[in-house]
C-alpha positions as CSV (number, residue, x, y, z in Angstrom):
1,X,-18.1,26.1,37.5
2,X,-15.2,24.7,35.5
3,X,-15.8,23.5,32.4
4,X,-11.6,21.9,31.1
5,X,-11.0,19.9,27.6
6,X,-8.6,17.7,27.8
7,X,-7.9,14.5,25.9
8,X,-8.1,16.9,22.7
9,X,-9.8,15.0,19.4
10,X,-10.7,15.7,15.8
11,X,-14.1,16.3,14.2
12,X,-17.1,14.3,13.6
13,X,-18.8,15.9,10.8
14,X,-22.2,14.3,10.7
15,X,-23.0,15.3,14.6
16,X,-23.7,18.4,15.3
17,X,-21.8,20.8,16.9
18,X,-23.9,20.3,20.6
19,X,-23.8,16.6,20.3
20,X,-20.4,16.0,20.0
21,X,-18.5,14.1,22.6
22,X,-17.0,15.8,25.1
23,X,-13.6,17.5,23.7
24,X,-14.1,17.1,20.1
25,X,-13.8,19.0,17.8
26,X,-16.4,20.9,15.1
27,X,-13.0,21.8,13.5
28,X,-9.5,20.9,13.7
29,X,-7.4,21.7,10.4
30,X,-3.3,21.2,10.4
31,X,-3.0,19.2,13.7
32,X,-1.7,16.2,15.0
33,X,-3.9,14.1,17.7
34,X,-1.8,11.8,18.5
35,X,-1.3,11.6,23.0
36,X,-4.4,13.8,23.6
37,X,-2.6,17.0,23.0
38,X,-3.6,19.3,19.9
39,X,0.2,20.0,17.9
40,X,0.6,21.4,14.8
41,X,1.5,19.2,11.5
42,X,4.8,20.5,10.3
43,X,5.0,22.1,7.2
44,X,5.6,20.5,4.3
45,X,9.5,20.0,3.0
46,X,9.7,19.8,-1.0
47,X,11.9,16.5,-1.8
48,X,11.6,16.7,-5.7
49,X,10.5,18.6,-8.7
50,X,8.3,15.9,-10.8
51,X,6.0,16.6,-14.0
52,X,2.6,17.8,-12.9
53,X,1.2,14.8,-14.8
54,X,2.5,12.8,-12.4
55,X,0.1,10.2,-10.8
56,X,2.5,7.8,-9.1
57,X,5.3,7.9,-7.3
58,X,7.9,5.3,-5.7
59,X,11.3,5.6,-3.7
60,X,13.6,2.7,-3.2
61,X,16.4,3.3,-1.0
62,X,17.2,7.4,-2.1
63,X,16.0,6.7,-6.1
64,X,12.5,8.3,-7.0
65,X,10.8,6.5,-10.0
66,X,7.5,8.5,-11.1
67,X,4.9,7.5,-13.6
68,X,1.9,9.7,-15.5
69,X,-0.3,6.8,-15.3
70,X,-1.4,4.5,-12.3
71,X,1.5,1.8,-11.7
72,X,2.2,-0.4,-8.7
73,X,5.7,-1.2,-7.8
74,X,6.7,-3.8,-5.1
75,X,10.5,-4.6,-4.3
76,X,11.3,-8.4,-4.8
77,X,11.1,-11.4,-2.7
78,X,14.1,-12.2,-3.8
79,X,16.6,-9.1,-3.8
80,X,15.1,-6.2,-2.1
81,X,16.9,-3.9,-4.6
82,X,14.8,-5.2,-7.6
83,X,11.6,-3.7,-8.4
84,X,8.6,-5.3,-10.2
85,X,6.5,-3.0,-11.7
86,X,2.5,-3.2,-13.8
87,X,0.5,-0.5,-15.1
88,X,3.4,1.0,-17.3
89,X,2.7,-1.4,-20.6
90,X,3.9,-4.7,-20.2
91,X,4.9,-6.1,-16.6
92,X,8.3,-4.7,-15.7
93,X,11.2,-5.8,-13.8
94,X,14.2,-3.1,-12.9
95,X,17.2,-4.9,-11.3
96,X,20.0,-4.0,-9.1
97,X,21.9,-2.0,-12.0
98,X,18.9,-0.1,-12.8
99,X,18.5,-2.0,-15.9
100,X,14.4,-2.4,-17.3
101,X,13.2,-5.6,-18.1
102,X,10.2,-7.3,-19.6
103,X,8.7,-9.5,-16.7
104,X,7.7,-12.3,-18.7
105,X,10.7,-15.1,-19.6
106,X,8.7,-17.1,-22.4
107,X,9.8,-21.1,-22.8
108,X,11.8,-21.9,-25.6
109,X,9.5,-21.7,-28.6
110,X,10.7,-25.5,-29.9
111,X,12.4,-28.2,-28.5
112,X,15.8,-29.5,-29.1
113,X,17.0,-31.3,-31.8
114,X,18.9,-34.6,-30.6
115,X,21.0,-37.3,-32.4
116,X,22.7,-40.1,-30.5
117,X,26.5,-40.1,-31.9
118,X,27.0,-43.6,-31.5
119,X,24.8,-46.8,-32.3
120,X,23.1,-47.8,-28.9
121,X,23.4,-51.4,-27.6
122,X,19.9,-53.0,-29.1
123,X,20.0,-55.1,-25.6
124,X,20.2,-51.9,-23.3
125,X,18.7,-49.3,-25.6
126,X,15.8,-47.2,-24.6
127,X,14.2,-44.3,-25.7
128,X,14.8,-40.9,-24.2
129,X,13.2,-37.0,-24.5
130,X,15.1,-34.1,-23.7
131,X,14.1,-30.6,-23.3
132,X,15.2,-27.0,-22.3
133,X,14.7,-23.8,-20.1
134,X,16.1,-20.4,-20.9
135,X,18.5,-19.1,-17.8
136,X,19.0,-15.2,-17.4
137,X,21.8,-13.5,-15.9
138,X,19.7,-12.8,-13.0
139,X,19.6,-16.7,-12.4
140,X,15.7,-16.5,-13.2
141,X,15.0,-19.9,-15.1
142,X,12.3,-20.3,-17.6
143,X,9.8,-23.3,-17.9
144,X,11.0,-26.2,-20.5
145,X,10.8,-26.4,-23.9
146,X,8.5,-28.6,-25.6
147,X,9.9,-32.2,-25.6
148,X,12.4,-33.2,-28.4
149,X,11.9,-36.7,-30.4
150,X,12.6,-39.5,-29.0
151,X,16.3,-41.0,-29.4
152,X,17.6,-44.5,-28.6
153,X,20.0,-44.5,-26.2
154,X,22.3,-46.9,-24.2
155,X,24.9,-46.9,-21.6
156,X,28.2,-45.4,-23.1
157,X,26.0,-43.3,-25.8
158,X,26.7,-39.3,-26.0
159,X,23.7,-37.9,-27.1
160,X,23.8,-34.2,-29.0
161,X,21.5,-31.5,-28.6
162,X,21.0,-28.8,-31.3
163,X,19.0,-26.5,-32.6
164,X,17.9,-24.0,-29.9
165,X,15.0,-21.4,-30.9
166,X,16.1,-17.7,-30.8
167,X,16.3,-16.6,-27.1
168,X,14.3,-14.2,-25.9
169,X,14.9,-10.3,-26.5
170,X,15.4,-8.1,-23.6
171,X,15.6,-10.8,-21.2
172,X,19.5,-11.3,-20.3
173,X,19.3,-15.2,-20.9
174,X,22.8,-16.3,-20.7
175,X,22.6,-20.2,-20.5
176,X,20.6,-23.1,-21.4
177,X,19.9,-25.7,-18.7
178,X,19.2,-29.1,-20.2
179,X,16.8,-32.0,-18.9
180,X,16.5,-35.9,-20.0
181,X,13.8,-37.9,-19.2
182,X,14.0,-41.2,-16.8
183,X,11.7,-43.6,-15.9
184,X,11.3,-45.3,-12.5
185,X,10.8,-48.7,-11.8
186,X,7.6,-47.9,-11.1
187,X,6.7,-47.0,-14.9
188,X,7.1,-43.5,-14.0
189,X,8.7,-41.0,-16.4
190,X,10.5,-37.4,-15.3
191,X,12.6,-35.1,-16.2
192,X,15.4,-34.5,-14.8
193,X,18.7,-31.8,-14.8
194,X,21.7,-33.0,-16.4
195,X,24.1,-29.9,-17.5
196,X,23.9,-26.4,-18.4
197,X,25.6,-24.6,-21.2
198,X,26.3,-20.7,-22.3
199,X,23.3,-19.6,-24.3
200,X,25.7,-18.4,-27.0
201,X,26.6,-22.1,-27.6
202,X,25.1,-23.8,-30.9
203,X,25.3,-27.5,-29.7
204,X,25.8,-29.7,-26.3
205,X,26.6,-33.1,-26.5
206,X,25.8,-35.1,-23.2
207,X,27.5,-37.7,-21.5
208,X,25.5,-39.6,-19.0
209,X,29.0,-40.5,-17.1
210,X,30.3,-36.5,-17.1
211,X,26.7,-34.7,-16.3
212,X,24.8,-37.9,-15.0
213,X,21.1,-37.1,-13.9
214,X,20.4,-34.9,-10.8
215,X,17.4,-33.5,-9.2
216,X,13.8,-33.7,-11.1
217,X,12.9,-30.4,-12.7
218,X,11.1,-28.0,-10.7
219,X,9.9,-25.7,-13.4
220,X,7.8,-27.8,-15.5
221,X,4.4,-25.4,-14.4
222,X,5.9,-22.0,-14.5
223,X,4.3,-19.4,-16.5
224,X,4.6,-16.0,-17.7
225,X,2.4,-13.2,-15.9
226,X,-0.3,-12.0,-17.9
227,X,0.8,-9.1,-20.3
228,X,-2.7,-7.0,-18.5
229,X,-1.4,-7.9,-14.7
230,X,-1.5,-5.1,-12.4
231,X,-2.1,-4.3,-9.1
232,X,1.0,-6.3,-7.2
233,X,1.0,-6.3,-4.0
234,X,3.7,-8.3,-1.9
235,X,2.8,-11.5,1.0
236,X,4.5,-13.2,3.0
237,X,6.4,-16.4,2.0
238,X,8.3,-14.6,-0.7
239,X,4.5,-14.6,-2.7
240,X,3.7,-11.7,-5.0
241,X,0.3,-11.4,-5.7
242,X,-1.5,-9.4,-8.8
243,X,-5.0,-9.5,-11.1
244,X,-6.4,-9.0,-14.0
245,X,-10.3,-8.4,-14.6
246,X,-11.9,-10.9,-12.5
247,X,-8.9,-13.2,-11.8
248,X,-6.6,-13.3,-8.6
249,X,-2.8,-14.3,-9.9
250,X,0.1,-15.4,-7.4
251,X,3.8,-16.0,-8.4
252,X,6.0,-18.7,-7.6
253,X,7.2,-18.6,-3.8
254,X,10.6,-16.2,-4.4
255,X,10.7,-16.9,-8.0
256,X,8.6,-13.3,-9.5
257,X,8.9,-14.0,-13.0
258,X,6.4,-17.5,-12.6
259,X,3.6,-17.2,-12.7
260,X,1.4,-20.4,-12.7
261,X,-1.9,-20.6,-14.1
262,X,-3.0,-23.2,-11.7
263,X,-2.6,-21.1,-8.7
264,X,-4.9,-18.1,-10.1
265,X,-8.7,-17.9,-8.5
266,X,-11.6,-16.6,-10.5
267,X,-14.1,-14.3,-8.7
268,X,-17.3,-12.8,-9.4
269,X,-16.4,-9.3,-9.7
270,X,-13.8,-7.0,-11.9
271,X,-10.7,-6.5,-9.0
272,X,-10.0,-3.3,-8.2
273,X,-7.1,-3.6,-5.8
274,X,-5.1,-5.6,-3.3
275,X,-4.0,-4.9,0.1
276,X,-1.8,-7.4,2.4
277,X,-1.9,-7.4,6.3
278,X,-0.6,-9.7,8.2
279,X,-0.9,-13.1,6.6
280,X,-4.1,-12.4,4.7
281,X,-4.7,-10.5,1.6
282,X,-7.4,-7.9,0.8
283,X,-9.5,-8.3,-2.2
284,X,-11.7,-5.1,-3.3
285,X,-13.9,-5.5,-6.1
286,X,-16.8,-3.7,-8.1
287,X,-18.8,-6.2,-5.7
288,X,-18.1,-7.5,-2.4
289,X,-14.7,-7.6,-1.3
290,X,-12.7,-11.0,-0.5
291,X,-10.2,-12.2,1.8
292,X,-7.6,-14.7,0.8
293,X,-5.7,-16.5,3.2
294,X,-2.9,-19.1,2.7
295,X,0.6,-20.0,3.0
296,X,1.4,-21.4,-0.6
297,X,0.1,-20.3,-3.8
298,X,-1.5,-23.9,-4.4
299,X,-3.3,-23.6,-1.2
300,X,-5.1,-20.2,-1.4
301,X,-8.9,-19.9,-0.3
302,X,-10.8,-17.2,-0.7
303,X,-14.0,-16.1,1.3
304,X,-16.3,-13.6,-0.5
305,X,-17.9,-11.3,2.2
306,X,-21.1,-10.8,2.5
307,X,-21.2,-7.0,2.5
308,X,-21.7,-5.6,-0.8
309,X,-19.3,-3.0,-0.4
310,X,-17.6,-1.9,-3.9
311,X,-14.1,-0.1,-3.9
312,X,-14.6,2.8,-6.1
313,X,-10.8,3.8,-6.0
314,X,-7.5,1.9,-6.7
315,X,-5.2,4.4,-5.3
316,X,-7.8,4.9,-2.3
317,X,-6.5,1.6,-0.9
318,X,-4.2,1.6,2.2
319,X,-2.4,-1.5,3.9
320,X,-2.5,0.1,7.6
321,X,-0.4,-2.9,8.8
322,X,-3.2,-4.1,10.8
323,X,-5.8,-3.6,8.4
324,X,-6.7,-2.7,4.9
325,X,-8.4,0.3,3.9
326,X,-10.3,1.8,1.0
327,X,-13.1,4.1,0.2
328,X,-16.6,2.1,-1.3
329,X,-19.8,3.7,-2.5
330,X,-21.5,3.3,1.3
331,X,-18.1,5.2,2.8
332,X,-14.8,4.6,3.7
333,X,-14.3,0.3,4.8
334,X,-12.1,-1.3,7.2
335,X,-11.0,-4.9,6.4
336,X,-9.8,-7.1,9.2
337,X,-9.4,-10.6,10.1
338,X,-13.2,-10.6,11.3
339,X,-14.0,-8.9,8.1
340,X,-15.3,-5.3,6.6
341,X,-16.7,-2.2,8.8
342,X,-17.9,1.0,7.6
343,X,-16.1,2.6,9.8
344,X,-16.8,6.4,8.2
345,X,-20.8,5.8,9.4
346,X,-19.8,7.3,12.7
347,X,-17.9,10.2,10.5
348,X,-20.1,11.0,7.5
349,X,-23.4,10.9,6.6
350,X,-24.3,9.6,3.2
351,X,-24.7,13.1,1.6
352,X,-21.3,14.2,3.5
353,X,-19.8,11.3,1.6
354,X,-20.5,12.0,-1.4
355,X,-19.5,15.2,-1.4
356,X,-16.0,14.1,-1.0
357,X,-16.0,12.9,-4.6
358,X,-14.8,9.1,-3.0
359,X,-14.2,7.9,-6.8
360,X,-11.3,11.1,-6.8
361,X,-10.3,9.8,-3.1
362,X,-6.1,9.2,-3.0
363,X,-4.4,7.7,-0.2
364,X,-1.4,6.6,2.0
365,X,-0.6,6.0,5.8
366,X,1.1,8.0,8.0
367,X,1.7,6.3,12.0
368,X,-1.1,3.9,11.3
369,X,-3.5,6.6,10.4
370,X,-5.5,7.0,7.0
371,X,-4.2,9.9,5.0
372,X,-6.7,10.9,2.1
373,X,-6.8,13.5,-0.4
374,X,-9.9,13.9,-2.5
375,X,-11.7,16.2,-5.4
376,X,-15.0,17.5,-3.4
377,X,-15.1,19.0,0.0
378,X,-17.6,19.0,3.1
379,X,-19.9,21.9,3.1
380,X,-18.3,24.9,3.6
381,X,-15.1,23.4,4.0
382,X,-12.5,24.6,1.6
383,X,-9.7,21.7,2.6
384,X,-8.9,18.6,0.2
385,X,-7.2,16.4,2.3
386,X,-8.1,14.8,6.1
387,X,-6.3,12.5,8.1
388,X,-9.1,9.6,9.3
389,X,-7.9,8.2,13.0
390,X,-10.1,5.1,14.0
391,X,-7.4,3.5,16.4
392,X,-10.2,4.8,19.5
393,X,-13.7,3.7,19.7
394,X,-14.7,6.4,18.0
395,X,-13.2,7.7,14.9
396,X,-12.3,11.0,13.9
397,X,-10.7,13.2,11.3
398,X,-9.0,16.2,10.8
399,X,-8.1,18.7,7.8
400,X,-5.0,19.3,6.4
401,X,-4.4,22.2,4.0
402,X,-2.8,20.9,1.2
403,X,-3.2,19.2,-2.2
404,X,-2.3,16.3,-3.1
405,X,-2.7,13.8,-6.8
406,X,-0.5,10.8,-5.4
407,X,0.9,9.2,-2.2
408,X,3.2,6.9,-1.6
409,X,4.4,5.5,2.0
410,X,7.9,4.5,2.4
411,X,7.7,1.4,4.2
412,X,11.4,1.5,5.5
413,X,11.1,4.9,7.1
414,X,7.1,5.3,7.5
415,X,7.6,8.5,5.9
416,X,4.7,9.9,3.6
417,X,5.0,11.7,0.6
418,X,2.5,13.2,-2.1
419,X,2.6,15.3,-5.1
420,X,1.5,18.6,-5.0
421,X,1.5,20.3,-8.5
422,X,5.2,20.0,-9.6
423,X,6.4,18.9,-6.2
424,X,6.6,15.5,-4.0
425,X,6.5,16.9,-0.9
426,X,7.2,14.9,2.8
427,X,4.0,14.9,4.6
428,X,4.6,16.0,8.7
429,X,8.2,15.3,8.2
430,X,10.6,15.2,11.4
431,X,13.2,17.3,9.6
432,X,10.9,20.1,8.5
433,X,12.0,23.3,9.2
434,X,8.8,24.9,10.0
435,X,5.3,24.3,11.4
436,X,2.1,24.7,9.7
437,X,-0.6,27.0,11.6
438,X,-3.2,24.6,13.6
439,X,-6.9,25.8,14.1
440,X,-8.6,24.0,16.5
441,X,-12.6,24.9,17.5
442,X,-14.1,22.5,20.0
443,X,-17.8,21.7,20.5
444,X,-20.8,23.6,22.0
445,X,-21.1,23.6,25.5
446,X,-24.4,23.9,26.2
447,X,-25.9,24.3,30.0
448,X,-29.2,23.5,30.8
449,X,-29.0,27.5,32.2
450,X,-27.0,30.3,31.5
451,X,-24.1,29.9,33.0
452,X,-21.0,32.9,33.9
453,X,-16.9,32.2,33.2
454,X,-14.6,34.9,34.4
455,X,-11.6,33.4,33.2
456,X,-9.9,31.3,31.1
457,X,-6.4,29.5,30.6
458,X,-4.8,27.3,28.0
459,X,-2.0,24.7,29.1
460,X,1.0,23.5,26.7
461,X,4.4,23.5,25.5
462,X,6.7,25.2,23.2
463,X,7.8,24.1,19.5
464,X,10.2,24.6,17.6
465,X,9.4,27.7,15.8
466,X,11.4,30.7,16.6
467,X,8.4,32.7,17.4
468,X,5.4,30.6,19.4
469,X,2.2,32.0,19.5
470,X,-1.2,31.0,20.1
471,X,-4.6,33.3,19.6
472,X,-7.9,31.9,21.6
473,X,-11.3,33.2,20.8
474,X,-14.3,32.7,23.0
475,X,-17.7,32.8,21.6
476,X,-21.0,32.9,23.9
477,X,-24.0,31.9,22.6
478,X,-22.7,32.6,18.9
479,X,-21.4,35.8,19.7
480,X,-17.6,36.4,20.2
481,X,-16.9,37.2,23.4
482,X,-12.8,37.7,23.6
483,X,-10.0,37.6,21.5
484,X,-6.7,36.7,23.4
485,X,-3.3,35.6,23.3
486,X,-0.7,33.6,25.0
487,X,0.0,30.2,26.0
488,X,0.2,29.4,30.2
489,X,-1.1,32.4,31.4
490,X,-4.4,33.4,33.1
491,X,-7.1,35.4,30.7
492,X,-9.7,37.7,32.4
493,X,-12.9,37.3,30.2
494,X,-15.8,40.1,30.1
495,X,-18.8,38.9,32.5
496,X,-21.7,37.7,30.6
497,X,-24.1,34.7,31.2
498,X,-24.4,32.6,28.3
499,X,-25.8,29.0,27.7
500,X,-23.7,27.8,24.8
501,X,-19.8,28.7,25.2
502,X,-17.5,27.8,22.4
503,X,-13.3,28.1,22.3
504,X,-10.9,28.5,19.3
505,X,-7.3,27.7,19.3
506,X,-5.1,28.6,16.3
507,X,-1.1,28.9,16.2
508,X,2.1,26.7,16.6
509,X,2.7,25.7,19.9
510,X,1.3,22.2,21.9
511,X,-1.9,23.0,23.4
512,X,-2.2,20.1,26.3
513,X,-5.8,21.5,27.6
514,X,-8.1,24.5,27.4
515,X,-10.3,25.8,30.7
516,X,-12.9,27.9,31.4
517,X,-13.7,28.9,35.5
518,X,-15.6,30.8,37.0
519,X,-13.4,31.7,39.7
520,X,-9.5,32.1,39.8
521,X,-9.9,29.4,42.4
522,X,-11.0,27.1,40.4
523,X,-9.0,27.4,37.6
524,X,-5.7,27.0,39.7
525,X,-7.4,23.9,41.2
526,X,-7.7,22.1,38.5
527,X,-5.7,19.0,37.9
């Protein structure tokens, strides 16, 4: 009789332990499952000392930015080095220079004063409007002003423009860009760009014949974001989207700082979060969740799913690349293009669930897998963090031991990182210096009759650790049977019939498969 695991996987905690498929686990804590081998996560490598109020963390490029309260930050569409940030007060934007900014760039407060500096030809004359748009050093452009009083004006007039309202605090504007309205022969009137000036300036007086009319405005709908905005979460198309309450918000196509009130969606539930994959974006709600899909702001739709499936935590939320992720009241929900799965149902029971404290659940990705930390634990199980793997057909976890009150994935690298008391800490980090221990118990074996192994060996590799070792306990019908040691070498067990035959793993090296014979012969002719 030879009885080999191979193809090593994590647990399934609502089967039990005789019910399992074949090489799974009824515990794994501390290992990687990533090519069928069981390896051990490596140990943790502290990065940066942070207040242990911290709640959210960011890194762009080799700057950390931590928050005590619940913030999303996004780099810009525009310059990857600027970051746009809500949840800290008022939206934010930090530019290249590391300088803070409010979001919003308010219109002009009133239009401009004009006077025409010479008497217009009452044959020719017509009347004219002008108006304004702040312009920031950071060539963002605000919407126009309200419209100025008519003027009479004729070929060869110079009209002047005066009395700008107080620019904007805290907003860089540096210029004033200038538009006069023109009507078509069709009877249509537009604005259009005619010169630009330095913001410090008091008065511009415009000649048609030096700054002659351009291009139509294209800033007539911008807005400001909402001063509640949060949640921003980046698309494709240069498109930033964000919400507040029950209202879905997008910016301007690479222009962050608009954000038009015509493109924003109402739905029937508070937003909780956002997630983007692919071309679509993730909508989770107190409700059901939505997906949006478009490829301009003015042409979003949204489709409300059907499954009432409410998000229960913001920072549970995980763009997986393929997918988006996040923990509901019913268990932890995969969104895709063909919509929601409860994908936990194969994992947890209900009660299981719950006991995790999902509401408390904290998340990131690590090589496409869902990396949670969480408040309440699994029945005697002292661990507060899991990695979730449902790339197979069935899905499977396993333990870490470690802490954890924020995550953040750094897209650029696909390194994760979490806070752990005072510390933001890489999670399975390529450059750590040091393993952790893995513990790996595999199911019950159960035979229909008592069945006899004599011996026993346990296939891998080395590590990196200066000292490998590996301990292997067998247990026969619930009673240990041997304690041993040693990687790739043969193990003589005691003889004893036995129907339900369990094996435990625990150390630092790569454990490829285990096997039980009951003959040398048949150990050695194994594949």
């Amino acid at each position: 009789m030879l009885l080999q695991m191979i193809d090593l996987k994590g647990e399934i905690p609502n089967r039990r332990p005789r019910l399992l498929p074949p090489n799974y686990a009824t515990e794994a804590v501390n290992v990687r499952m990533e090519d069928g081998a069981a390896s051990p996560l490596r140990a943790p490598v502290d990065t940066l000392t942070v207040s242990a109020l911290t709640q959210t963390i960011y890194r762009g490029g080799n700057t950390w930015r931590t928050w005590n309260t619940d913030v999303n930050a996004v780099p810009g569409p525009v310059r990857a080095d600027r970051l746009y940030i809500t949840g800290d007060g008022l939206p934010k934007l930090v530019d290249e220079n590391g300088i803070t900014y409010a979001l919003a760039l308010p219109e002009p407060a009133t239009g401009p004063v004009v006077t025409a500096l010479q008497t217009p030809d009452p044959d020719l004359k017509e009347s004219i409007v002008y108006a304004y748009t702040w312009v920031t050093a950071l060539d963002e452009e605000s919407a126009p002003s309200p419209l100025s009083a008519q003027v009479e004006w004729s070929p060869g007039v110079t009209i002047r423009l005066s009395g700008f309202a107080a620019r904007p605090a805290n907003r860089a504007v540096n210029r004033i860009r200038f538009y006069r309205s023109q009507t078509s022969t069709s009877g249509t009137t537009q604005l259009f760009y005619v010169g630009e000036i330095s913001a410090a300036a008091t008065f511009w007086d415009h000649d048609i014949v030096i700054n002659p009319i351009v291009e139509p405005i294209s800033v007539a709908h911008f807005g400001t974001p909402p001063d509640d905005l949060k949640g921003l979460t980046v698309l494709p198309n240069g498109i930033i989207a964000g919400f507040y309450g029950k209202t879905l918000a997008f910016s301007e196509p690479y222009i962050p700082h608009a954000w038009p009130a015509s493109y924003e969606i109402q739905l029937d539930f508070e937003v909780v979060g956002l997630a983007a994959f692919g071309s679509l974006l993730a909508v989770m709600t107190t409700g059901q969740p939505y997906l949006v899909d478009g490829t301009h702001p003015d042409s979003m739709s949204a489709l409300k799913l059907e499954e009432s499936l409410p998000c229960v935590s913001a920072k549970g939320i995980v763009d997986l690349g393929y997918a988006a992720a996040y923990p509901s009241t019913e268990g932890l929900v995969l969104i895709q293009r063909d919509g929601p799965r409860l994908v936990s149902k194969q994992m947890f029971s209900r009660d299981q669930w719950n006991a995790l404290q999902p509401a408390s659940i904290i998340a990131g990705r690590h090589l496409g897998r869902y990396v949670m930390a969480f408040d309440g634990n699994l029945p005697a199980r002292a661990e507060k963090a899991a990695i979730v793997d449902f790339s197979g057909e069935v899905p499977f976890l396993v333990h870490a031991d470690i802490t954890a009150s924020a995550m953040f994935t750094d897209v650029t690298t696909g390194q994760l990182f979490y806070v752990d008391g005072t510390q933001i800490r890489s999670w399975d980090d390529a450059a750590a210096p040091s393993l952790m221990r893995m513990r790996w118990r595999s199911r019950a074996h159960v035979f229909p009759y008592p069945e006899t192994f004599s011996c026993l060996e346990v296939r891998g590799g080395e590590t990196t650790e200066p000292t490998q070792d590996l301990y292997i306990t067998v247990f026969a019908d619930g009673q240990e049977l041997a304690a041993l040691a040693g990687i790739n070498q043969i193990h003589r067990l005691p003889s004893v019939m036995a129907e339900v035959w369990v094996v435990q793993i625990e150390g630092n090296v790569i454990v490829d498969d285990i096997a039980l014979a009951g003959s040398l012969e048949e150990l050695q002719g194994r594949s």
